[in-house]
ZAZA-457321 format. One record per residue (C-alpha): x, y, z. Coordinates in pm, whole numbers, padded with zeros to 5 digits, always signed. Last residue first. Layout:
N
XYZ/...
***
This chain:
367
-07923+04395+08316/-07931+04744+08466/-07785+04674+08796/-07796+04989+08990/-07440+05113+09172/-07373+05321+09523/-07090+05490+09633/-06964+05563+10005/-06650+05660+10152/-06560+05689+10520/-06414+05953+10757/-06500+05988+11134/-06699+06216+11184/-06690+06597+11295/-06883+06729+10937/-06573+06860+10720/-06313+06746+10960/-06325+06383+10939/-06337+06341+10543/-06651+06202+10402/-06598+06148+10002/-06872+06064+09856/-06948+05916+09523/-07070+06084+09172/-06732+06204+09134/-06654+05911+09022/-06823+05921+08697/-06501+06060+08570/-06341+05728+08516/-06012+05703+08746/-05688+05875+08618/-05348+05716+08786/-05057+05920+08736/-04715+05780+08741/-04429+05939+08991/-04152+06151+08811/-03811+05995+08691/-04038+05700+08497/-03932+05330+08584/-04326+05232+08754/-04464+05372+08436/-04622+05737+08314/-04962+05823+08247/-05231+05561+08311/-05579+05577+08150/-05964+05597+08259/-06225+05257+08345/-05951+05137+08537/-05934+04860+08391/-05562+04796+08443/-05478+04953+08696/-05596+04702+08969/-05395+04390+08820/-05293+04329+09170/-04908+04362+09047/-05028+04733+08855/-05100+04885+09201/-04786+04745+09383/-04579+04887+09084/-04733+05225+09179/-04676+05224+09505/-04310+05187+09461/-04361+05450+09192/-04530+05721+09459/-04893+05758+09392/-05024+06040+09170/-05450+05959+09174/-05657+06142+08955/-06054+06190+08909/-06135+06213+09306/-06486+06146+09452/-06728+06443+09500/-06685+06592+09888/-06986+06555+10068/-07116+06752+10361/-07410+06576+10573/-07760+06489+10491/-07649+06237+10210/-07737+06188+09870/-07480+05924+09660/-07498+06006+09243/-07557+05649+09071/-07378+05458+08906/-07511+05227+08662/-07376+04844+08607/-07483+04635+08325/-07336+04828+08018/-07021+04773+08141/-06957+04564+08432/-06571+04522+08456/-06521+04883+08323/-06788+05024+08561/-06658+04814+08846/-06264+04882+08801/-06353+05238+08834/-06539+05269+09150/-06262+04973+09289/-05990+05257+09176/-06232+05558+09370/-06240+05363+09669/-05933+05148+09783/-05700+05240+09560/-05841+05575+09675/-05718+05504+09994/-05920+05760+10261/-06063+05475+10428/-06393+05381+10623/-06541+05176+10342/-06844+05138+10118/-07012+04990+09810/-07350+05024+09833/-07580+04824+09576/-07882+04869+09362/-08147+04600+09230/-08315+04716+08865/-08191+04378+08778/-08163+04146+09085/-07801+04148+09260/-07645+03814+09304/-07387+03862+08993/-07325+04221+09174/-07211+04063+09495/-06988+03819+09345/-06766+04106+09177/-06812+04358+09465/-06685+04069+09716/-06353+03977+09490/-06273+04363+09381/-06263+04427+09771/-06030+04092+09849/-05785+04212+09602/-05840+04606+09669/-05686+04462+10045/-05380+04288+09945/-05285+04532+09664/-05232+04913+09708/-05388+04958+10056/-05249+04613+10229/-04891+04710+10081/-04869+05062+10181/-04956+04907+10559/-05124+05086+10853/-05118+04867+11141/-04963+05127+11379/-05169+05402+11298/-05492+05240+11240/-05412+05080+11617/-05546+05388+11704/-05902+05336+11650/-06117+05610+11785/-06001+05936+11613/-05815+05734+11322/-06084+05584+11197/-06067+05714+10808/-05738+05531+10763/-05963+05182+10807/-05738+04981+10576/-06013+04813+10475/-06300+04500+10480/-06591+04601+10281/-06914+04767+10384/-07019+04582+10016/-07463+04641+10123/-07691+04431+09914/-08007+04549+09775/-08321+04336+09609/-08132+04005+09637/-08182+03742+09350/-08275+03413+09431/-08350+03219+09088/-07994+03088+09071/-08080+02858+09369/-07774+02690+09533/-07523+02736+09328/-07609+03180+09294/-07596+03112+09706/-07297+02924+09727/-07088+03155+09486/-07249+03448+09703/-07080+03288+10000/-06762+03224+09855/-06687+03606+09833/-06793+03681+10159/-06611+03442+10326/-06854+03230+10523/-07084+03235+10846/-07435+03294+10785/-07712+03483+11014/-08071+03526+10909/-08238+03799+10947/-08616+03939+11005/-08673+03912+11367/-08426+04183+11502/-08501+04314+11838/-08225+04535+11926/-08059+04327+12208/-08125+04050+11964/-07960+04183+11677/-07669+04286+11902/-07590+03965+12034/-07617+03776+11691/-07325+04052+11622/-07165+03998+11862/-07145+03597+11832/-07041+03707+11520/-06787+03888+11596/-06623+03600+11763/-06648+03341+11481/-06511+03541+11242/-06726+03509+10873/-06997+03726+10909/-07306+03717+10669/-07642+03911+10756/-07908+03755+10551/-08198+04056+10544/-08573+03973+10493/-08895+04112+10464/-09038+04359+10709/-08846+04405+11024/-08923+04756+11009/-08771+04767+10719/-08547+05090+10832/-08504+04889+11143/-08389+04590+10986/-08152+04766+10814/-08032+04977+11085/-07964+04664+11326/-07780+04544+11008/-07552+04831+10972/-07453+04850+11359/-07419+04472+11362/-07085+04411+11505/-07075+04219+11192/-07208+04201+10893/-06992+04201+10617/-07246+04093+10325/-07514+04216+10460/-07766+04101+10210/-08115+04244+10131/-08436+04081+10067/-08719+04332+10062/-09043+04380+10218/-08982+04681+10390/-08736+04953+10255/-08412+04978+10207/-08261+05311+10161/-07901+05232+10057/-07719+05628+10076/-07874+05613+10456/-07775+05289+10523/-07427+05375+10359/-07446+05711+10611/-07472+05534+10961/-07123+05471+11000/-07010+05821+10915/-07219+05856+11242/-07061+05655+11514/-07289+05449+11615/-07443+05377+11973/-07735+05131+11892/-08098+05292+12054/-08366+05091+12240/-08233+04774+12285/-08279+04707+12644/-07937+04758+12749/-07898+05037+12576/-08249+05219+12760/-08087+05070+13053/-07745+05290+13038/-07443+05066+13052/-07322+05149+12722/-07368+05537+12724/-07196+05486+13099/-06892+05353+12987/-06667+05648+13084/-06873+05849+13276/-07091+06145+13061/-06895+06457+13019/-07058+06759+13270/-07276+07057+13136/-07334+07261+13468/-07685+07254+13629/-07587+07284+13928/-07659+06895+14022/-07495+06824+13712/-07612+06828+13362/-07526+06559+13101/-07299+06554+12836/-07380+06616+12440/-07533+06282+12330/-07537+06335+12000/-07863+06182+11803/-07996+06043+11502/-08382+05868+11479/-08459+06231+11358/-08324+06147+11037/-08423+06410+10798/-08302+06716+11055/-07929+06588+11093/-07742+06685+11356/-08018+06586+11661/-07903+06727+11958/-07960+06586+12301/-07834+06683+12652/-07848+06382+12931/-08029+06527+13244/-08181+06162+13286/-08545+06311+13189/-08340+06413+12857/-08240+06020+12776/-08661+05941+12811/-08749+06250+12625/-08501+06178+12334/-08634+05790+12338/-09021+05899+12318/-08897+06136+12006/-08691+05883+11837/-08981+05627+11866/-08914+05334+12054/-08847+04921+12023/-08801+04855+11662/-08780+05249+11619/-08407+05157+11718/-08246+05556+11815/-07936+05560+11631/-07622+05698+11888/-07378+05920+11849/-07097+06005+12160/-06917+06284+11948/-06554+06210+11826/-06234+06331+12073/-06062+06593+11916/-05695+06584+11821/-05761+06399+11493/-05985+06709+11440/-05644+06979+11441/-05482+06708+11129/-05789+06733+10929/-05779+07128+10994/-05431+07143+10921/-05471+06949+10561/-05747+07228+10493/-05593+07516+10583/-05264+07394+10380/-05490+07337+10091/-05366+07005+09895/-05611+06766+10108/-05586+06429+09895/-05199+06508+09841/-05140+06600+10160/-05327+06285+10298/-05097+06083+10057/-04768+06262+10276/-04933+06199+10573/-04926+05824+10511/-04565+05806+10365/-04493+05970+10689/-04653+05726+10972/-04891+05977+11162/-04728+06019+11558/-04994+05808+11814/-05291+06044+11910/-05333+06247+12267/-05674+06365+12280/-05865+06675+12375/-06225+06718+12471/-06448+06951+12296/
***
């Protein structure tokens, strides 16, 4: 494993990852991964090759293949390569992107946490499925691919840059069956319910915009950016606002993945909750199966009363589908309970499964 030199952890963020990881062992363990660098993971594109023909092809090259997860065999670490002694060398910096079987489409290189709300979402051929923050494409390259480019996937993006990326990408990987839109999430599915209130989508995947806490091995502008205010209000804002328009475009029986790469749980288990209440009797939520270790979402939430009186100015505690013990003016910092049903989501924390961290939960429209 090769060793990496990360930015110093802001304290009011470590002090929320102590409270998420409340095991010394387990805290030091999170903190000992940030250290390491990630795996080089790629997603084979059956578009173009089978997993097996693509694993010979990379292994003919000396490169060293593992496959972590035995029910997707299209997954793969890319372990080093072997020199002319046969010693296990790193790969060159860049050369997993400048290889030709990259260049020509036949595998995306994802990290895999990223792969897992395709996974949890299953599509399947035939069906209509939105993307609703599409872009560099890793998530829609997999959707087409698990559809086989069957049916029909609208892929919406709405910076100009990435999505000239991500209309890159889906050609690179051969991607027939989407359509590309540029709008804000939110306004989009307004447009689409206006424009024909009989289209209903079959699945729709919320990767929503985040603080991106769980990306700390590869991004470390996370550390810098990092921002108590964008976790506890600006950011569950604009993540209540695409789950909300995304559900009244979702077909009965349809089901929906709401993800991000954050630890927050105003960010994850609070939008959980919110949804349930908001929803009621229309929204199920259902238990998230993935091939890697899961931690069950989190019931209670103690944030510090500054953050606290952030939380209740976005209106997020409020329906939180639980209660709220103690106020922004109490001696001892308020308690947050989420609806229990929560721990029907995943929790993917860096250390558990050498990933990067993300959260995923997915919801079934019942009416």
């Amino acid at each position: 494993m090769t060793k990496i030199k990360i930015p110093e952890m802001k304290p009011e963020f470590e002090e929320r990852i102590k409270q998420l990881l409340p095991d010394k062992k387990d805290f030091q363990s999170y903190l000992d991964i940030l250290k390491i660098k990630p795996v080089n993971s790629i997603r084979c594109n059956p578009l173009k090759i089978s997993p097996e023909k693509l694993k010979k092809r990379l292994e003919e090259k000396t490169w060293k293949i593992s496959r972590p997860w035995e029910s997707n065999p299209e997954v793969m670490i890319i372990e080093g390569k072997y020199n002319s002694e046969n010693n296990l060398i790193s790969l060159e910096p860049g050369e997993l992107g400048r290889a030709e079987e990259h260049l020509l489409g036949y595998y995306y290189i994802q990290e895999l946490a990223s792969m897992l709300p395709i996974i949890a979402l299953k599509p399947k051929a035939g069906e209509l499925i939105l993307d609703l923050a599409a872009a560099p494409g890793s998530k829609t390259t997999q959707i087409a691919a698990a559809m086989e480019n069957q049916g029909a996937i609208i892929a919406n993006e709405i910076s100009m840059g990435r999505l000239r990326i991500l209309s890159s990408n889906l050609e690179r990987c051969g991607v027939t069956n989407t359509i590309i839109s540029r709008k804000e999430g939110a306004a989009l599915c307004k447009r689409l319910a206006k424009f024909n209130p009989e289209i209903k989508f079959d699945k729709i995947l919320v990767d929503a915009p985040c603080s991106g806490e769980g990306t700390l091995r590869s991004a470390y502008k996370t550390y810098k950016m990092w921002n108590i205010k964008n976790v506890t209000k600006a950011l569950p804002q604009i993540q209540k606002r695409l789950f909300k328009h995304a559900f009244e475009i979702l077909k009965v029986d349809g089901e929906i993945i709401y993800s991000t790469c954050t630890h927050a749980p105003e960010e994850n288990e609070a939008i959980v909750s919110w949804a349930l209440e908001e929803f009621g009797d229309k929204i199920k939520i259902k238990k998230v199966e993935l091939p890697i270790k899961c931690r069950e979402g989190i019931t209670e939430w103690n944030p510090k009363k500054e953050d606290f009186a952030l939380i209740k100015s976005s209106e997020l505690s409020e329906s939180q589908g639980g209660s709220r013990e103690g106020t922004a003016k109490s001696e001892k910092n308020p308690k947050i309970n989420f609806n229990p049903k929560v721990k029907l989501c995943c929790r993917v924390y860096p250390h558990d499964n050498n990933t990067e961290g993300f959260f995923i939960s997915k919801f079934k429209k019942i009416k």
